[in-house]
C-alpha positions in Angstrom: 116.0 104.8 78.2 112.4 105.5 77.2 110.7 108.5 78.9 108.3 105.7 80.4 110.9 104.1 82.2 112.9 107.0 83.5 109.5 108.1 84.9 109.7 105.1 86.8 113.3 105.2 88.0 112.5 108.7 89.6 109.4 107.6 91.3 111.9 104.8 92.8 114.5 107.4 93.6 111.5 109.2 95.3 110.9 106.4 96.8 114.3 106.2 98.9 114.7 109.5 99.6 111.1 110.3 100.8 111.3 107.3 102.8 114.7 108.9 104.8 113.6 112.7 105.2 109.8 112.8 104.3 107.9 114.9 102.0 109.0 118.6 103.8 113.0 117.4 104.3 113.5 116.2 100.6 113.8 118.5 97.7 113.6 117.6 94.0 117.3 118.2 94.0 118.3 115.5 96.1 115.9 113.3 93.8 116.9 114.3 90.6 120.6 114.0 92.2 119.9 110.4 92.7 118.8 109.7 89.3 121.2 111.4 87.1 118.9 114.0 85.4 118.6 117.5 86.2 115.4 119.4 88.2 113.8 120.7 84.5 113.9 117.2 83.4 112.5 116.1 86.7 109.4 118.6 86.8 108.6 117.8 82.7 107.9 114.2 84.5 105.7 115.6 87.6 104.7 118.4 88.0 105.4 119.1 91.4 106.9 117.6 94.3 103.7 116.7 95.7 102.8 115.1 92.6 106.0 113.2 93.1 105.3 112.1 96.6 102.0 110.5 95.8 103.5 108.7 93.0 105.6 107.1 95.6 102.9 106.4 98.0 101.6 104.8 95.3 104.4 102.1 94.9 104.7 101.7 98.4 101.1 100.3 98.4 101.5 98.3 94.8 104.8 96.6 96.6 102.3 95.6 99.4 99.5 94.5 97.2 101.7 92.6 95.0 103.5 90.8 97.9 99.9 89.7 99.4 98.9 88.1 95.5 102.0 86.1 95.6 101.7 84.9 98.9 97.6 83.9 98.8 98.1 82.3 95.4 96.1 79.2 95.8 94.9 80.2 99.5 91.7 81.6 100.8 90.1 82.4 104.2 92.4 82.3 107.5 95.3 80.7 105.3 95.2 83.1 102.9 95.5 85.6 105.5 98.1 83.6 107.7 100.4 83.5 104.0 99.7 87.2 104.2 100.8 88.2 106.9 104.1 86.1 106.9 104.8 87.8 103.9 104.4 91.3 105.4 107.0 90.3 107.7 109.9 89.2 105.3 108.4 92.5 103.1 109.4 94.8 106.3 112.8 93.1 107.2 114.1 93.1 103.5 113.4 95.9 102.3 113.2 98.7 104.6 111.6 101.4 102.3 108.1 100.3 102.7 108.3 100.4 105.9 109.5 103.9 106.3 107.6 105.4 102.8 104.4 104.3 105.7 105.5 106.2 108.3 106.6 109.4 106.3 103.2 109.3 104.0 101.3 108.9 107.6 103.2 111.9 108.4 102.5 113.6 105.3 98.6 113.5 105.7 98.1 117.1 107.0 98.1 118.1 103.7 94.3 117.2 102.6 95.7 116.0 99.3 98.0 113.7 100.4 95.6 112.9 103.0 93.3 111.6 100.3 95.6 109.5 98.3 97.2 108.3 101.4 93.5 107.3 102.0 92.7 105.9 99.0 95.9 103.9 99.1 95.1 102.1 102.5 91.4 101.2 101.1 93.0 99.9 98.2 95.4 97.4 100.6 92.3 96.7 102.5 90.0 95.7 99.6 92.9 94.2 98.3 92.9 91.5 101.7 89.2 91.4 101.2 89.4 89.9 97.3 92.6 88.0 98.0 90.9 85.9 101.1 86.9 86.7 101.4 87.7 87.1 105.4 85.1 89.1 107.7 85.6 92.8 108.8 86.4 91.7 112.0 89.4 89.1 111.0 90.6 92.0 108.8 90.6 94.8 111.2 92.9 92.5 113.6 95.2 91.7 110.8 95.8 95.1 109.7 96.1 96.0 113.7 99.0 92.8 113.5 100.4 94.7 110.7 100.8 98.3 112.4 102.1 96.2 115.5 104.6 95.1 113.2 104.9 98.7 111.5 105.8 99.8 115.2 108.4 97.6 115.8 110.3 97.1 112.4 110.6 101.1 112.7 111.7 101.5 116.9 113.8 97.6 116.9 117.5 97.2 115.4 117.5 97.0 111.7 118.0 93.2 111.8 114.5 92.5 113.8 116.6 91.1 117.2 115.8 93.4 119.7 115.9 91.8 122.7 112.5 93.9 124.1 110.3 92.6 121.5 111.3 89.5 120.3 108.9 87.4 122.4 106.3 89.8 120.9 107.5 88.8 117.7 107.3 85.2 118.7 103.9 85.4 119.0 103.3 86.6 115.7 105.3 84.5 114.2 103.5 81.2 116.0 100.1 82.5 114.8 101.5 82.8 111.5 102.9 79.3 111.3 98.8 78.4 112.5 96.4 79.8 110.1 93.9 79.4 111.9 94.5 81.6 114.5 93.9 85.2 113.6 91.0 86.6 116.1 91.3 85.1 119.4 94.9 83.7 118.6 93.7 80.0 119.4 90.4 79.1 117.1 90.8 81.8 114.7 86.9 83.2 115.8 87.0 86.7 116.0 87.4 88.1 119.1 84.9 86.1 120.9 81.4 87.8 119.2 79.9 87.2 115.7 80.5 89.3 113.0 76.8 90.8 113.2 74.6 93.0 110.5 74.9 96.0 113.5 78.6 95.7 113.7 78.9 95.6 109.5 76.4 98.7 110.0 78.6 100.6 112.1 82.3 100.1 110.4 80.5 100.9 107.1 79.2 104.7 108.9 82.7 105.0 110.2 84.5 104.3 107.0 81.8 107.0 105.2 82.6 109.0 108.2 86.3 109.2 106.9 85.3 110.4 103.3 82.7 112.8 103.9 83.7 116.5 102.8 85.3 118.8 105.6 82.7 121.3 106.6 80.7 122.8 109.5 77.9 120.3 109.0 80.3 117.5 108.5 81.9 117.2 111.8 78.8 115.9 113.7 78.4 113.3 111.1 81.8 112.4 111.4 81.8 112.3 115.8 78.2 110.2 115.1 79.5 107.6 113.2 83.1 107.0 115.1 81.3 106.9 118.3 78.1 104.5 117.2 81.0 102.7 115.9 83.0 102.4 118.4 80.0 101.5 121.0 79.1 98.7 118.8 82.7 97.7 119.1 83.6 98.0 122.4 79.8 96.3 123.4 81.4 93.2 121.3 84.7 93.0 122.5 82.8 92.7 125.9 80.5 89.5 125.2 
């Protein structure tokens, strides 16, 4: 085995065990362990753990992006986004890594870092939805919030996705799966009930700098501005 491809059978090791105990509850050991090299070796790959960690991350969000391009082959628009999101749903209940390598890099953002790649990750998934199906902001914002849904139950129900409290939640998603045309209002696929206006594109695009701007004294108002223009503009929509 190359040094190329062993480098990729640890970042898949890293992978499942990061995905179990998180960044602080695994140790290079119990990933070199898994692999069949020894720490030295390990660290002549990455660095540092950290390093590691985003490296896994990083898969977690290719396996994502990579099951959205097989499923929107052909597709655009609200059925490229229903193919989507059926997808995410096998992709949770089969394999239960990319589920939990969420959660644990989520939990993993304190560290500014992390934080950024985490960031830059998510964007990538977003933009990613955005090329795949051309659909507005506001379609994409309530797939994503589908998807966390989702996220929520895969990691609280049983592991075969039959718990009795959230199946008819489930159904739901499911039905406006099987109707691509339904992702918005969950009956003529509009989006939410208000247009998709230059103010509301205005405002996510201030929130989303809001999220990148530098930590610092002067920052923070910036950051409080934006979220809460945005959020006016939302809620005043959500309204009409």
């Amino acid at each position: 085995m190359n040094a190329e491809d062993r480098r990729e059978q640890v970042i898949r090791a890293a992978v499942s065990e990061f995905s179990i105990r998180g960044f602080e509850g695994t140790s290079t050991a119990d990933i070199a362990k898994r692999v069949g090299v020894s720490q030295p070796y390990l660290f002549r790959l990455f660095p540092t753990k950290k390093a590691l960690f985003i490296e896994a991350c990083d898969l977690g969000a290719a396996r994502i992006r990579d099951s959205f391009s097989k499923a929107a082959e052909g597709l655009y628009g609200q059925e490229a986004l229903a193919a989507m999101g059926a997808a995410y749903q096998e992709l949770l209940q089969n394999d239960r890594e990319v589920l939990m390598m969420q959660l644990q890099q989520f939990a993993a953002c304190a560290d500014e870092e992390i934080q950024r790649a985490v960031r830059g990750g998510m964007q990538g998934v977003w933009q990613h939805v955005e090329n795949l199906s051309g659909a507005s902001v506001t379609s994409r914002v309530d797939f994503f919030a589908k998807g966390m849904l989702c996220n929520m139950i895969a990691a609280m129900g049983r592991d075969d996705g039959l718990d009795p409290m959230w199946e008819p939640v489930l159904d739901v998603l499911r039905d406006q799966v099987d109707e691509p045309g339904t992702y918005g209002d969950g009956e003529t696929g509009e989006t939410g009930g208000f247009e998709e206006s230059d103010e509301y594109e205005e405002a996510y695009a201030n929130y989303i700098a809001a999220q990148i701007v530098a930590p610092g004294a002067s920052a923070a108002d910036e950051v409080c501005d934006a979220v809460e223009g945005a959020a006016e503009v939302l809620s005043a929509g959500s309204k009409n």
